[in-house]
N, CA, C and O atoms as a DFTB+ gen file, in Angstrom:
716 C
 N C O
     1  1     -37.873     -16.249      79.165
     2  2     -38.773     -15.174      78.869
     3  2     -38.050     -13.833      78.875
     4  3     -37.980     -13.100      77.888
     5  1     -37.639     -13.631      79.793
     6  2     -36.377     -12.879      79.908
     7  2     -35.447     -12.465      78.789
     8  3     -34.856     -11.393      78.656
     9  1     -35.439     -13.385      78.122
    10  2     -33.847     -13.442      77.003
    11  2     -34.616     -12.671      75.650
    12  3     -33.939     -12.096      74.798
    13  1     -35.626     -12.720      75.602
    14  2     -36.827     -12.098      74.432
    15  2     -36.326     -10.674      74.516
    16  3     -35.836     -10.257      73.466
    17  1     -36.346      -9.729      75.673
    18  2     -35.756      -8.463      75.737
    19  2     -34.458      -8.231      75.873
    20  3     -34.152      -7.045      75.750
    21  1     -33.531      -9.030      76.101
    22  2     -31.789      -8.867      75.423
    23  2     -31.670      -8.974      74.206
    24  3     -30.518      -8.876      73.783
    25  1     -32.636      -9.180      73.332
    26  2     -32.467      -9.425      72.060
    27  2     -32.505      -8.124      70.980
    28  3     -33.482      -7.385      70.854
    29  1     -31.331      -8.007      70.283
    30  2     -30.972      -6.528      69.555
    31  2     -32.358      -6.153      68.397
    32  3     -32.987      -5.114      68.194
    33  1     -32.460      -7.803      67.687
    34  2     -32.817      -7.901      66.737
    35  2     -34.462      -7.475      67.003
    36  3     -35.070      -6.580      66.416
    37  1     -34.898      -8.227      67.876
    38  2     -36.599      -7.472      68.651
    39  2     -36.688      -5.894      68.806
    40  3     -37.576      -5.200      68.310
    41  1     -35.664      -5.456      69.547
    42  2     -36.231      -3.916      69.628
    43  2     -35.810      -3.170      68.397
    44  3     -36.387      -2.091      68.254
    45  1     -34.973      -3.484      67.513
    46  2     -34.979      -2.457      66.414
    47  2     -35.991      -3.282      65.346
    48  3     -36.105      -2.686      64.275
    49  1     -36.488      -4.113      65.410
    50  2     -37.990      -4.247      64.557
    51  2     -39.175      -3.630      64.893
    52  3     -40.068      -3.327      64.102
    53  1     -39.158      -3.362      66.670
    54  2     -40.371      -2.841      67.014
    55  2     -39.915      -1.421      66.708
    56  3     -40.682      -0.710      66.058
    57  1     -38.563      -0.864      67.173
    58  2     -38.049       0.789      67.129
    59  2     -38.905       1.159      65.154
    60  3     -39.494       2.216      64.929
    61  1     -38.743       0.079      64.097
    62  2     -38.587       0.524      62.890
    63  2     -40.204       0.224      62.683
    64  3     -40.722       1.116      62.012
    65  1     -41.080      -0.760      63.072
    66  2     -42.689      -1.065      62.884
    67  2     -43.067       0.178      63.372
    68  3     -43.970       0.711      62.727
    69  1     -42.589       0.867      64.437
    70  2     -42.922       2.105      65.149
    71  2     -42.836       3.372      64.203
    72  3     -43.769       4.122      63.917
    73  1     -41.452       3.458      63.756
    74  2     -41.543       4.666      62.753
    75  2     -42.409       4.475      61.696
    76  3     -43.192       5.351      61.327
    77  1     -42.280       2.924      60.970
    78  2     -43.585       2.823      59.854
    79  2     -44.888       3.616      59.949
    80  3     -45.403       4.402      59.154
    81  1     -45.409       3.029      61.584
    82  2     -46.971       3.794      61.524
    83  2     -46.537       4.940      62.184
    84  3     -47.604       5.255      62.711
    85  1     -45.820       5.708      62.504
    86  2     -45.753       7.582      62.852
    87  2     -45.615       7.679      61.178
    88  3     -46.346       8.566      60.736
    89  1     -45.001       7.114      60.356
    90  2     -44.830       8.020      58.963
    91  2     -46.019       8.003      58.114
    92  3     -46.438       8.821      57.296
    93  1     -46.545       6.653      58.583
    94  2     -47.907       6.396      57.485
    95  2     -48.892       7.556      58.319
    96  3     -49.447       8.413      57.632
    97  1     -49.085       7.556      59.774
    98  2     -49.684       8.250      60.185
    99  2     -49.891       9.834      59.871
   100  3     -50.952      10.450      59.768
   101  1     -48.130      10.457      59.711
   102  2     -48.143      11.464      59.451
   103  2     -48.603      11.868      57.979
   104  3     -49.340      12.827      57.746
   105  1     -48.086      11.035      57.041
   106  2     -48.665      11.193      55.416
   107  2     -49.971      11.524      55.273
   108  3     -50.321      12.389      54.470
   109  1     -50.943      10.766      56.155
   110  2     -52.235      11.053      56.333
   111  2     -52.584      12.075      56.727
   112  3     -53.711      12.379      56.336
   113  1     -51.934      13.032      57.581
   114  2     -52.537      13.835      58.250
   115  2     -51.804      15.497      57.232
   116  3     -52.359      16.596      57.248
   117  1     -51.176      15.337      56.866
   118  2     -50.589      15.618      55.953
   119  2     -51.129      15.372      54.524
   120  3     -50.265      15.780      53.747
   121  1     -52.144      14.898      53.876
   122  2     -52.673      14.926      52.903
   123  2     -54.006      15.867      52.913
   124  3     -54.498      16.455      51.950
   125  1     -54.461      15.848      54.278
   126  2     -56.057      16.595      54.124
   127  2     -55.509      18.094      53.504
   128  3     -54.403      18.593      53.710
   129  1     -56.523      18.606      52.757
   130  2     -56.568      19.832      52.371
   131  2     -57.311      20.754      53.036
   132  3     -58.538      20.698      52.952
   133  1     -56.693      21.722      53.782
   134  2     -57.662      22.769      54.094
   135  2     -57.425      24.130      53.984
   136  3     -57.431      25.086      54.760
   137  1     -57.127      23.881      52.329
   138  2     -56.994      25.160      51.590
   139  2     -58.002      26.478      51.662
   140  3     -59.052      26.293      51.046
   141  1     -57.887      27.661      52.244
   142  2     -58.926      28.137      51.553
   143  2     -58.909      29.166      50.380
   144  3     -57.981      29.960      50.530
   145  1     -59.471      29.342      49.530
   146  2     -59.987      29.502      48.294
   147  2     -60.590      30.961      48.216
   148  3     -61.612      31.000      48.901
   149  1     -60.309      32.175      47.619
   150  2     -60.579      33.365      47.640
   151  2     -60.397      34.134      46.134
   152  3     -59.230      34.116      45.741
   153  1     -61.035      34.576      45.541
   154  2     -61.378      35.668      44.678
   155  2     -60.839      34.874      43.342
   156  3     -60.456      35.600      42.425
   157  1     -60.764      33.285      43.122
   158  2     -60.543      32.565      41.902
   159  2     -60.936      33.193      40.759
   160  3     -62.137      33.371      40.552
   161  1     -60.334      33.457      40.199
   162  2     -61.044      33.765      38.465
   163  2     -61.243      32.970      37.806
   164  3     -60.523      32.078      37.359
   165  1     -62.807      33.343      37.600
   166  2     -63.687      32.273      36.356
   167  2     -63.716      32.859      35.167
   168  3     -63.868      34.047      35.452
   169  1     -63.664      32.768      33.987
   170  2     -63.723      33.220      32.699
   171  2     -65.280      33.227      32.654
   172  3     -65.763      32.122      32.899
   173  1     -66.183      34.226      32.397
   174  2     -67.784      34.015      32.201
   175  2     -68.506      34.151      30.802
   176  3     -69.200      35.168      30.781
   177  1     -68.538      33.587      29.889
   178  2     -68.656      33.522      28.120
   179  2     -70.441      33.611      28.161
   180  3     -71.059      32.683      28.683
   181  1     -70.955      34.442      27.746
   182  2     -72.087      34.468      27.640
   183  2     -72.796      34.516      26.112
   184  3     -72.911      35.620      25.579
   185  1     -73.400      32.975      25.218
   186  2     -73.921      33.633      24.013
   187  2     -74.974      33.948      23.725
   188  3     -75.249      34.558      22.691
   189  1     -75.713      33.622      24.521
   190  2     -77.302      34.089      24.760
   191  2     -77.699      35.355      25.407
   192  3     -77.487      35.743      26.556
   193  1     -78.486      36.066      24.161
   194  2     -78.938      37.174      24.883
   195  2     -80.405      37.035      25.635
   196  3     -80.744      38.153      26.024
   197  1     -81.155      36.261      25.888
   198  2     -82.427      35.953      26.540
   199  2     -82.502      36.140      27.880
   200  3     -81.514      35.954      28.590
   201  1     -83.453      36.453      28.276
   202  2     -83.728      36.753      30.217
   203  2     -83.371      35.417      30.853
   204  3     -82.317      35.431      31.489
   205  1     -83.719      34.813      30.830
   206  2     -83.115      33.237      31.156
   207  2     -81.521      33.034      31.428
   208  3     -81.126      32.489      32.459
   209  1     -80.561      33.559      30.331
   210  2     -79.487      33.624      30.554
   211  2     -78.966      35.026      31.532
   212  3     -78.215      35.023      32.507
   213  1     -79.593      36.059      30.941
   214  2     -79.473      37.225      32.197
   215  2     -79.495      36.772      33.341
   216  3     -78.410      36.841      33.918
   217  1     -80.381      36.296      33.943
   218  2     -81.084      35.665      34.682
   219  2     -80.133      34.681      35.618
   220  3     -80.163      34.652      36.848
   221  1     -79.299      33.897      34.776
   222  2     -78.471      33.098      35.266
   223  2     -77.174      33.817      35.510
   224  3     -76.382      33.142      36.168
   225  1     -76.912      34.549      35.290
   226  2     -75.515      35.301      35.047
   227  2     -75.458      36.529      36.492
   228  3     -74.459      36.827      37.147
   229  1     -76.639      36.965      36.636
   230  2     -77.365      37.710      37.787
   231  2     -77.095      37.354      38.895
   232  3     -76.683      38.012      39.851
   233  1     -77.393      35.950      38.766
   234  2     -77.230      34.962      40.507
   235  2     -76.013      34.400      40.480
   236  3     -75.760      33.983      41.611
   237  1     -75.202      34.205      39.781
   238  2     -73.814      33.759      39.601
   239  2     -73.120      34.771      39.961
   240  3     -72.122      34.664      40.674
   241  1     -73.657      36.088      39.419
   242  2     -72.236      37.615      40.412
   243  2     -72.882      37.455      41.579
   244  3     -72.087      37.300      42.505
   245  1     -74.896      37.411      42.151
   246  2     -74.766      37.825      43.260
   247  2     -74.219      37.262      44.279
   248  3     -73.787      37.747      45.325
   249  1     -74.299      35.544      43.666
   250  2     -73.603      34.780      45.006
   251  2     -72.358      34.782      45.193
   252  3     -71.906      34.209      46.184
   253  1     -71.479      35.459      44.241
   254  2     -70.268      35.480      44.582
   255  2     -69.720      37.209      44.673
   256  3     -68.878      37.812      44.007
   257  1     -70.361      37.525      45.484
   258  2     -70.292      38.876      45.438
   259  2     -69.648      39.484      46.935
   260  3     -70.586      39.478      47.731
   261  1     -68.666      39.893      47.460
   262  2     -68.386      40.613      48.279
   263  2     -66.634      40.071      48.575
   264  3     -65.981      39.368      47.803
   265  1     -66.164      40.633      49.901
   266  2     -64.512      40.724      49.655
   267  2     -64.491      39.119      50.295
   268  3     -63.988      38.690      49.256
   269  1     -64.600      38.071      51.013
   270  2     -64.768      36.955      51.143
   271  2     -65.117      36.068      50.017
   272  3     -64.743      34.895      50.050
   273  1     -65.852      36.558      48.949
   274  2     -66.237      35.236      48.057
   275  2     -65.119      34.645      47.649
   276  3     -64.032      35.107      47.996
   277  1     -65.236      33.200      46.608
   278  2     -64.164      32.263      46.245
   279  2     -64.255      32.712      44.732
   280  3     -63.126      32.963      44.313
   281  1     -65.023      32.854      43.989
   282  2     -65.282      33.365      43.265
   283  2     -65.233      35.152      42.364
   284  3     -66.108      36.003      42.520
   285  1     -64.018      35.313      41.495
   286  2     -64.025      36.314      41.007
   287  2     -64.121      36.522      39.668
   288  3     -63.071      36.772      39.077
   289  1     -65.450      36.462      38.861
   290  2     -65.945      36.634      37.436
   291  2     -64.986      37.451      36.618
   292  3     -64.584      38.517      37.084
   293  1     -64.594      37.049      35.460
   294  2     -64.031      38.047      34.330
   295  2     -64.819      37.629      33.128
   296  3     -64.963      36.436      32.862
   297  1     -65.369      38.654      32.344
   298  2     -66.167      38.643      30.968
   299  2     -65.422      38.347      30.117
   300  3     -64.259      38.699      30.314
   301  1     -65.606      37.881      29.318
   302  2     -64.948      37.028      27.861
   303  2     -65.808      37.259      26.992
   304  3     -66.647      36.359      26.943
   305  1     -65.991      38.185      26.185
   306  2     -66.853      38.076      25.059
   307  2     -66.939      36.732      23.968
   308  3     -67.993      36.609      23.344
   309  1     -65.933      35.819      23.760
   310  2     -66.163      34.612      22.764
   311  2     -65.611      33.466      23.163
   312  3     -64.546      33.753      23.709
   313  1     -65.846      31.958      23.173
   314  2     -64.839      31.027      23.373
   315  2     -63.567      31.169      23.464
   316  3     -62.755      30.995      24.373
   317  1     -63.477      31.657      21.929
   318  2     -61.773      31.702      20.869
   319  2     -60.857      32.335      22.721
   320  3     -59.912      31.789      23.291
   321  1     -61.485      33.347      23.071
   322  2     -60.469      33.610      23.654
   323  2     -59.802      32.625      24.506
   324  3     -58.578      32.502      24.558
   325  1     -60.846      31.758      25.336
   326  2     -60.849      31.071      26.595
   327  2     -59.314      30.349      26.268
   328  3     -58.858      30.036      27.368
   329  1     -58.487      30.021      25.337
   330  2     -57.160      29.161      25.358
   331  2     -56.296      30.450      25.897
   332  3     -55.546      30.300      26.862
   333  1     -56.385      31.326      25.448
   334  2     -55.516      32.358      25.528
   335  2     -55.506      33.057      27.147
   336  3     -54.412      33.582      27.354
   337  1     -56.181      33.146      27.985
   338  2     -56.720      33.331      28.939
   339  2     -56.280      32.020      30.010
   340  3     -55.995      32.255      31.185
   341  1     -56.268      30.738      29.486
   342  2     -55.914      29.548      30.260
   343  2     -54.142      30.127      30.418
   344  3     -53.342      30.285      31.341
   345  1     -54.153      30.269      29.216
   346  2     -52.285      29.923      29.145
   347  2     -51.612      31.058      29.622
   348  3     -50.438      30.956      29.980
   349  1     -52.423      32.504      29.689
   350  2     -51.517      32.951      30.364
   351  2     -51.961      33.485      32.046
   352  3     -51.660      34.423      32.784
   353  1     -52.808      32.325      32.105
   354  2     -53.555      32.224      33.674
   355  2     -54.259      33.804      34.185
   356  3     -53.990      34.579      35.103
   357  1     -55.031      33.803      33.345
   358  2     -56.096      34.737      33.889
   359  2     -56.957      34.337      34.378
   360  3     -57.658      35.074      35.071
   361  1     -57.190      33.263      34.243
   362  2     -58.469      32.971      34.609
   363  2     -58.350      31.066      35.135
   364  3     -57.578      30.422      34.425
   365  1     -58.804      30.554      35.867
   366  2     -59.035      28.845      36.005
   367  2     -59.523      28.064      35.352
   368  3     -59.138      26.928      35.075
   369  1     -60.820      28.860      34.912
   370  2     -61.495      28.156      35.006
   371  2     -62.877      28.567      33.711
   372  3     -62.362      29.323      32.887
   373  1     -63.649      28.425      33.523
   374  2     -65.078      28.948      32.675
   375  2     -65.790      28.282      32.846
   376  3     -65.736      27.082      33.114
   377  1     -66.947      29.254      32.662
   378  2     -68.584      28.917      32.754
   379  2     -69.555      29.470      31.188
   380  3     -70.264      30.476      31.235
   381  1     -69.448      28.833      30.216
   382  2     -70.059      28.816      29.451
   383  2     -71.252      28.674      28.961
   384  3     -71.623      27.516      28.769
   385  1     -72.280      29.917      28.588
   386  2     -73.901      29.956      28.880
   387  2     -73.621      29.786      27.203
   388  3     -72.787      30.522      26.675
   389  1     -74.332      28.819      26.431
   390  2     -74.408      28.654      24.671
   391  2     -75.339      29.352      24.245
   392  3     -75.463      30.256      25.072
   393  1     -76.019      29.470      23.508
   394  2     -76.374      29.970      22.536
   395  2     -77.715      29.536      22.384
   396  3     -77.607      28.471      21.777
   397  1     -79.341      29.828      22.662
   398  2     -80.622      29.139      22.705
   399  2     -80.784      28.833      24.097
   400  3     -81.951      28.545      24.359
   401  1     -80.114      28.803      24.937
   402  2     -79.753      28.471      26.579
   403  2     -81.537      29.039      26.888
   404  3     -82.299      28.211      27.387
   405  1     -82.000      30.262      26.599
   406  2     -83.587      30.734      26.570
   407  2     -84.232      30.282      26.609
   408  3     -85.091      30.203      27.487
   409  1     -84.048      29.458      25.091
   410  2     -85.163      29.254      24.304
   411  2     -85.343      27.550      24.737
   412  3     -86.315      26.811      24.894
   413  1     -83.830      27.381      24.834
   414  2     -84.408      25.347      25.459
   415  2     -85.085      25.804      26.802
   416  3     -86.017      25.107      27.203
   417  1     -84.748      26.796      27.467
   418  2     -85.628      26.358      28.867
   419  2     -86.967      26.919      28.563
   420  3     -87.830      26.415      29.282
   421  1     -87.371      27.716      27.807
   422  2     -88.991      27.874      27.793
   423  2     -89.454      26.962      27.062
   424  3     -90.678      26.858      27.144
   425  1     -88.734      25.949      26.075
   426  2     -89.290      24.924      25.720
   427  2     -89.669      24.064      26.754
   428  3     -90.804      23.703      27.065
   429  1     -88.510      23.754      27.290
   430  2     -88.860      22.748      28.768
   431  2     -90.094      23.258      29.505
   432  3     -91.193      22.704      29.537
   433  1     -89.762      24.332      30.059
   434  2     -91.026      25.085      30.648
   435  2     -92.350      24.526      29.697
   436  3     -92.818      23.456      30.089
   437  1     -92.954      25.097      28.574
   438  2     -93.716      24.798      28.462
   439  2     -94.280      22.896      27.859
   440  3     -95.368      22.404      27.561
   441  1     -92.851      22.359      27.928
   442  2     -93.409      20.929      27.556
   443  2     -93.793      20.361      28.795
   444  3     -94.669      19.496      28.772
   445  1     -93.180      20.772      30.101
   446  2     -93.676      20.372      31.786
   447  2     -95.172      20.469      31.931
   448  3     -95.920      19.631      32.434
   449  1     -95.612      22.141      31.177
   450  2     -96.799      22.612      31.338
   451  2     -97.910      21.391      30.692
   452  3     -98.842      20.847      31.285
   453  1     -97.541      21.234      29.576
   454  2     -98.868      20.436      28.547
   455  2     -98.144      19.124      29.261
   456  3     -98.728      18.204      28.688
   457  1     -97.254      18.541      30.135
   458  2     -97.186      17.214      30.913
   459  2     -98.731      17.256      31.959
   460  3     -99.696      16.509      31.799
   461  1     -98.605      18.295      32.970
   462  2     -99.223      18.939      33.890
   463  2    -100.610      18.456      33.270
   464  3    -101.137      17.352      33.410
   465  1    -101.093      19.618      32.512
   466  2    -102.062      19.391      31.969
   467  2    -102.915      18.260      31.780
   468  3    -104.028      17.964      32.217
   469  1    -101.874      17.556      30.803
   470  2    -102.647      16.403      30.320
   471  2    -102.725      15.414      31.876
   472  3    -103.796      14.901      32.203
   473  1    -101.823      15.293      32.488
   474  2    -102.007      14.328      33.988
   475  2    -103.386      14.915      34.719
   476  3    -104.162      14.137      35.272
   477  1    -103.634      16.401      34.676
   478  2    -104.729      16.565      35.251
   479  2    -106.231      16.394      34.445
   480  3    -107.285      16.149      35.032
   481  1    -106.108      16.555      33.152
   482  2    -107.364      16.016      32.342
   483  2    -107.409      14.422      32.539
   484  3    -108.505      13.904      32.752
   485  1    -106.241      13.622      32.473
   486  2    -106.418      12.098      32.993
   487  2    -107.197      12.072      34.159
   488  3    -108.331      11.606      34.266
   489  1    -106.431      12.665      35.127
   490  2    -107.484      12.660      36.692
   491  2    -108.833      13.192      35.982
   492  3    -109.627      12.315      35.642
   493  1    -109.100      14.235      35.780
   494  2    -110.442      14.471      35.797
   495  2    -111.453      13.803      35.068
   496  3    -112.664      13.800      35.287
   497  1    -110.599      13.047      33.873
   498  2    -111.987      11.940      33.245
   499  2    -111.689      10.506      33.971
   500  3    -112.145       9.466      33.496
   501  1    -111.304      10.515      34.544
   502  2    -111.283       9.427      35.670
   503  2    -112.448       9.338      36.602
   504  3    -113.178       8.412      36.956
   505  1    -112.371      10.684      36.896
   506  2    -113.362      11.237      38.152
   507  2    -114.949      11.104      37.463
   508  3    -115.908      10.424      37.830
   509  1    -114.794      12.038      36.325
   510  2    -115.967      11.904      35.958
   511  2    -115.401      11.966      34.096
   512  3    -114.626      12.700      33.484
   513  1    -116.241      10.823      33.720
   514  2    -115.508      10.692      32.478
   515  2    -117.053      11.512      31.255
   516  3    -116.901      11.291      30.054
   517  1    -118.217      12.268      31.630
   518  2    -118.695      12.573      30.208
   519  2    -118.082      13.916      30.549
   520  3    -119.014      14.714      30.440
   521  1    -117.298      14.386      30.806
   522  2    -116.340      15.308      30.867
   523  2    -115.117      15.961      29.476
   524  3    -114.878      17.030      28.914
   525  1    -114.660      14.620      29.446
   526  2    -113.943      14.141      28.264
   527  2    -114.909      14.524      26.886
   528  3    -114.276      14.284      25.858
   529  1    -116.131      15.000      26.655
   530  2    -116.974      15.289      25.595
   531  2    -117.060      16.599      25.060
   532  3    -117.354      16.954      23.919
   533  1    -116.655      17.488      26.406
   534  2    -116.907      18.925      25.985
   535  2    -115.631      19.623      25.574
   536  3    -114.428      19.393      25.454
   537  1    -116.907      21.026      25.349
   538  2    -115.285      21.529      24.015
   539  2    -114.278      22.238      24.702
   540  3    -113.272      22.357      24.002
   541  1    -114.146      22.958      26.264
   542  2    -112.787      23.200      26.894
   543  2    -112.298      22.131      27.121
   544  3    -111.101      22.398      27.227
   545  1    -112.454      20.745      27.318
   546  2    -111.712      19.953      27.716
   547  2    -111.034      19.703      26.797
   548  3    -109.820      19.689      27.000
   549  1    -111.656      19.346      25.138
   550  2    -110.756      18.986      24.107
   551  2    -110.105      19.792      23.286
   552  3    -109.504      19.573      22.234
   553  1    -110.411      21.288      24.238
   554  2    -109.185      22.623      23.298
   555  2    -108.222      22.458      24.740
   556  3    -107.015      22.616      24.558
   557  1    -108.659      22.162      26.112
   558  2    -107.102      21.458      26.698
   559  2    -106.448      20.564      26.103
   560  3    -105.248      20.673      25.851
   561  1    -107.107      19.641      25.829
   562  2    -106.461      18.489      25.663
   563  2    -105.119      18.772      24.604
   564  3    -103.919      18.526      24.731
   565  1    -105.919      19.409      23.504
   566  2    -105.027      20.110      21.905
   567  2    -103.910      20.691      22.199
   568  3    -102.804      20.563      21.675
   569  1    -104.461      21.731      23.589
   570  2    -103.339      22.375      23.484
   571  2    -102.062      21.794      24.778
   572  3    -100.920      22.234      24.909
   573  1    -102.699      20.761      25.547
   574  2    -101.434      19.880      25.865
   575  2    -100.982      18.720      25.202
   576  3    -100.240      17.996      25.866
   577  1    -101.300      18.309      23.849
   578  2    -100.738      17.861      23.199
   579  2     -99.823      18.339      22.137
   580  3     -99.144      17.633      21.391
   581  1     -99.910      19.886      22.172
   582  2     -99.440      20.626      21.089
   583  2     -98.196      20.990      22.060
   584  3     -97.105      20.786      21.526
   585  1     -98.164      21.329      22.958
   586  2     -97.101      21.444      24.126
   587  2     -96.019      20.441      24.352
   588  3     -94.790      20.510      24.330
   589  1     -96.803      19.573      24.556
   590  2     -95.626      17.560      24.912
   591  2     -95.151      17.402      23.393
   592  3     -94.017      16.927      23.329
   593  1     -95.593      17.613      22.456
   594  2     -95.453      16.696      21.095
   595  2     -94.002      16.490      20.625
   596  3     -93.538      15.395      20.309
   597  1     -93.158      17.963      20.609
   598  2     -91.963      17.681      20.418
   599  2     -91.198      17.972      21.841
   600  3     -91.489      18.663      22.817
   601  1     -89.914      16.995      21.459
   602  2     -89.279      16.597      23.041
   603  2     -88.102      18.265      23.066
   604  3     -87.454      18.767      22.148
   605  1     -88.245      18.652      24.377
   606  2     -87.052      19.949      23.900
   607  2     -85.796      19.343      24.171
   608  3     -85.258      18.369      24.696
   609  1     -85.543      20.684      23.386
   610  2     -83.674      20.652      23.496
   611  2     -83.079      20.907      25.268
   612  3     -83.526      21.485      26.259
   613  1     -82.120      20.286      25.011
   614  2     -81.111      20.672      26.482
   615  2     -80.575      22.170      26.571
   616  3     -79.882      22.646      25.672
   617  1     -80.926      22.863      27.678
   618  2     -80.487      23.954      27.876
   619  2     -78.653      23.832      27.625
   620  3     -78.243      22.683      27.783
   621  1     -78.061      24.403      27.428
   622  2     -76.413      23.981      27.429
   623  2     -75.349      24.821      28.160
   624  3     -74.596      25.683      27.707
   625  1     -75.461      24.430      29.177
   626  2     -74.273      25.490      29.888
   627  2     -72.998      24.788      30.024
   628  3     -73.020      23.904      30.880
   629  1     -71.953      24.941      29.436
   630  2     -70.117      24.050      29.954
   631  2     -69.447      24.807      30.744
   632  3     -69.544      26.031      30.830
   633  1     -68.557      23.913      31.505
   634  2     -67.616      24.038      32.749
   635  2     -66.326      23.923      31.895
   636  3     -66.268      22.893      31.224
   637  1     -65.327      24.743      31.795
   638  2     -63.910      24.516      31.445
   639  2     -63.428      24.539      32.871
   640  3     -64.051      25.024      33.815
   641  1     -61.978      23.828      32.931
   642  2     -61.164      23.605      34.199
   643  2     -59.848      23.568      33.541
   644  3     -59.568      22.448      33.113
   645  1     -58.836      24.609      33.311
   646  2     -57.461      24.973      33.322
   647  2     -56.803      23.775      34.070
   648  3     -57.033      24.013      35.255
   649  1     -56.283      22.909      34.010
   650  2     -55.901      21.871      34.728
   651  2     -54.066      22.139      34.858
   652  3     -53.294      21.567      35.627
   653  1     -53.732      23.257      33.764
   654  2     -52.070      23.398      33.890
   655  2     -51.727      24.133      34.554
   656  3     -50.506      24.252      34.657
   657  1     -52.718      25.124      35.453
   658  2     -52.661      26.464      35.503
   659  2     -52.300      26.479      37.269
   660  3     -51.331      27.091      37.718
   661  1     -53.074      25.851      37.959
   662  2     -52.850      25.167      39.739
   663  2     -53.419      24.382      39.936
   664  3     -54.645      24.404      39.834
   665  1     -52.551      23.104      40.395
   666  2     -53.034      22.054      40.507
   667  2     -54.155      22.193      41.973
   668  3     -55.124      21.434      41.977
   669  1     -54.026      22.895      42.834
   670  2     -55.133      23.000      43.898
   671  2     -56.190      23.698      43.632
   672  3     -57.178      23.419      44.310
   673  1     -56.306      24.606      42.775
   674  2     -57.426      24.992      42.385
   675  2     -57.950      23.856      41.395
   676  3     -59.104      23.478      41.596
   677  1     -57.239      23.265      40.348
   678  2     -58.186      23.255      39.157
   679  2     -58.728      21.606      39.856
   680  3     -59.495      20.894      39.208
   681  1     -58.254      21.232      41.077
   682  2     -58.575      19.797      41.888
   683  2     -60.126      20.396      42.418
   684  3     -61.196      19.857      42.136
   685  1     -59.964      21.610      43.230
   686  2     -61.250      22.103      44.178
   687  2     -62.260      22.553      42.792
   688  3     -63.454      22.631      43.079
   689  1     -61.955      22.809      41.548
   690  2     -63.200      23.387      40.596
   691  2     -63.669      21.930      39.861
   692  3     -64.823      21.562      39.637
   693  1     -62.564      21.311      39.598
   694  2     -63.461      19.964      39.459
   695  2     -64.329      18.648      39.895
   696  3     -65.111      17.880      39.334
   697  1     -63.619      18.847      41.546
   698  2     -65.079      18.132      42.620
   699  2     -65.288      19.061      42.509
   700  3     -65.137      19.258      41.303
   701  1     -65.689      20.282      43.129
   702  2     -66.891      21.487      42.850
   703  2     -68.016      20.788      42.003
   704  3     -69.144      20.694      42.489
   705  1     -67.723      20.264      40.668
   706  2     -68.264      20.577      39.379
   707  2     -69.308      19.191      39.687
   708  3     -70.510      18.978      39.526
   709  1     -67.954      18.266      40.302
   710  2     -68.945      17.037      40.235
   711  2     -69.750      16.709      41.422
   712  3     -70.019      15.536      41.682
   713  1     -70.098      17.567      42.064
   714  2     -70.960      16.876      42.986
   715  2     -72.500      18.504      43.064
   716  3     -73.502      18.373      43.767
């Protein structure tokens, strides 16, 4: 039992299994990121002039607003520019508001509304159905069917991510993006 620890070949397998897990150990501890992230420049492309997009553009400076934020907005008046801006790293990243961005959400808005509607005229001729006969119910009804009838468009806002520009940023703006 004894002769197990005179043996050269035992302790430099355990000396080298030993460094294995300190190195794997250290790699690990050594991979977490705890970068932090300050005054990033986003490229901000706005083609919609509607309150909706105001609107959105409003709460996007305010939340990133003071000497701590991660976030530091630059205006871009058109796409075209956004390559030019990647390459010579002005910016990370973009947030692109399109064009109707308004007008799809008051569509949505009001196709939710004539949804609403019509679910509550269902309940109510449920409840009491000679209800369903009179004439506000069937100028509701018209006008939540005139509401639902066509399906709206998608509001359209895009995320660009500079991916050549830092690899630790353009890693933190794209989980950002996806979760």
């Amino acid at each position: 039992m004894l002769n197990v620890f005179k043996r050269k070949n035992i302790w430099i397998s355990m000396l080298v299994a030993a460094i294995l897990i300190g190195l794997f150990a250290f790699a690990q501890v050594g991979a977490r990121s705890t970068v932090k992230v300050r005054h990033v420049p986003l490229a901000l492309v706005v083609n919609d002039n509607g309150k909706d997009a105001k609107n959105v553009v409003k709460k996007l400076r305010k939340e990133s607003h003071g000497k701590n934020s991660e976030i530091k907005w630059v205006n871009v008046n058109h796409t075209n520019e956004l390559t030019k801006g990647f390459a010579s790293g002005k910016y990370y990243g973009a947030v692109v508001i399109h064009s109707g961005f308004t007008k799809a959400i008051n569509q949505q808005a009001d196709y939710l509304k004539g949804k609403i509607i019509t679910q509550k005229l269902d309940a109510l001729v449920v409840k009491t159905p000679l209800v369903a006969e009179t004439e506000p119910f069937q100028q509701q009804k018209a006008l939540a069917n005139s509401l639902t009838q066509k399906t709206p468009a998608q509001a359209k806002v895009s995320l660009y991510v500079s991916q050549g520009s830092n690899v630790t940023v353009a890693n933190i703006l794209t989980t950002a993006c996806q979760s």
